[in-house]
C-alpha positions as a printed Julia matrix, in Angstrom:
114×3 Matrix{Float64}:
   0.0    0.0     0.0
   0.61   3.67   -0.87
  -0.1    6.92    0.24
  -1.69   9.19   -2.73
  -2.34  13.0    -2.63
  -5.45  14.28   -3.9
  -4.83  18.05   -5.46
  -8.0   19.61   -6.13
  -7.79  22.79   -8.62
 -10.93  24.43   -9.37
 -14.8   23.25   -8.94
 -15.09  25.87   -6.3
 -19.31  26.04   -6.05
 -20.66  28.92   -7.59
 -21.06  31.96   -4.61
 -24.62  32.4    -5.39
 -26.02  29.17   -4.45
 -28.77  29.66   -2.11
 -27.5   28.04    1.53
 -30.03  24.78    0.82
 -27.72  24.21   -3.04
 -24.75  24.87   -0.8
 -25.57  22.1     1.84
 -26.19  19.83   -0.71
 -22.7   20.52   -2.3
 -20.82  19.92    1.07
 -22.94  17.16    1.71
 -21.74  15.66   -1.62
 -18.1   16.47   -0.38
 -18.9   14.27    2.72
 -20.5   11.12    1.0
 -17.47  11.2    -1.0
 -14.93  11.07    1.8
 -16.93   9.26    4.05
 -17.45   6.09    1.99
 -13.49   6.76    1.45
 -12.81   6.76    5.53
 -15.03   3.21    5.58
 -12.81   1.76    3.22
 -10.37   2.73    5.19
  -8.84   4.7     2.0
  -9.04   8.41    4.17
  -6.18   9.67    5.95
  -6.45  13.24    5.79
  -7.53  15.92    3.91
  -8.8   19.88    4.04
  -9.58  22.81    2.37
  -6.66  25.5     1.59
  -7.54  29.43    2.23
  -7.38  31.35   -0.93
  -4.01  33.73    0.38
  -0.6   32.78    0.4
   2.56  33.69   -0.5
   4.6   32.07   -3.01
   8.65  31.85   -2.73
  10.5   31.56   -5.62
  13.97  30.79   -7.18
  17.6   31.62   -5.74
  17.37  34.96   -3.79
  13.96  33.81   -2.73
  11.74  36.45   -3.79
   8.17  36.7    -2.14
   5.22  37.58   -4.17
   1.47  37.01   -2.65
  -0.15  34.29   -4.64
  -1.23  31.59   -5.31
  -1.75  33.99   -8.53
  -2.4   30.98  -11.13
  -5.82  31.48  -13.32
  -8.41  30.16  -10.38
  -8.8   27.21  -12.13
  -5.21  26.28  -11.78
  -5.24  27.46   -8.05
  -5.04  24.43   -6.07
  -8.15  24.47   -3.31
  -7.28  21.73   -1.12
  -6.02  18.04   -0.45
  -7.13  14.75    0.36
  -4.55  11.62    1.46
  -5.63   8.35    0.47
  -4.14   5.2     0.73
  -4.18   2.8    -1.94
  -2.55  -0.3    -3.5
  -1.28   1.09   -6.65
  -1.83   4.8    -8.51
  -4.43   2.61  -10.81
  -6.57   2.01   -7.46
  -5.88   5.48   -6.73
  -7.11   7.16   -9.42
 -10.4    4.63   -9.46
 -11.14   6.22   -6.1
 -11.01   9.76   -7.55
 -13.02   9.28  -10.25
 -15.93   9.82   -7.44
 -15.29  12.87   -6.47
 -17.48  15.71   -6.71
 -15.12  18.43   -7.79
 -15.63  17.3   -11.64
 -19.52  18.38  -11.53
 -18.64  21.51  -10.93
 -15.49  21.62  -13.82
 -12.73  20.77  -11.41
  -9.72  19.02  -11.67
  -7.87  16.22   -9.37
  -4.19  15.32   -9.57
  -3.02  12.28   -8.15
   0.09  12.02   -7.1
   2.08   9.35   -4.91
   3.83  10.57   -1.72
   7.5    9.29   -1.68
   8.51   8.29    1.44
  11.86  10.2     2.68
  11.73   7.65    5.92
  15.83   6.05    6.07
């Protein structure tokens, strides 16, 4: 087994839902990563702010960001475990981010333990 990281860019719901269309998004969100946590997939996970900073190159240089296009802009992470990135990705393909035009990348966490 593997550790995966979920990278969620985009999807965020539209600010003008009414609060009911917004509870039904987030509820969505936690049939998603609830059936994950019974499958004992679910490690960890949460939404990112919108500020930050971004540092960048050899001196270091600070500019406020992330300043991608805000569907680049990733919105938060989830941590799955799976067997292989082919399981991963089959567990992604659930989640709700790509009804609203998001995008998930999957990517394997390399261990740095000795």
């Amino acid at each position: 087994m593997a550790d995966f990281i979920y990278l969620f860019r985009g999807g965020a719901p539209d600010p003008s839902l009414s609060p009911e269309a917004m509870q039904q998004h987030m509820a969505k969100w936690g049939a998603w990563i609830g059936d994950l946590s019974k499958a004992g997939k679910f490690k960890a996970g949460d939404p990112l702010t919108p500020e930050g900073a971004v540092l960048s190159g050899v001196d270091k240089s600070l500019r406020d960001g992330p300043f991608a296009e805000a569907k680049d802009v990733v919105g938060g992470y989830l941590i799955v475990t799976a067997k292989d990135q082919s399981e991963a990705i089959e567990l992604a393909r659930g989640c709700p981010i790509f009804a609203e035009g998001g995008s998930l990348e999957v990517r394997e966490i390399r261990s740095m333990a000795p």
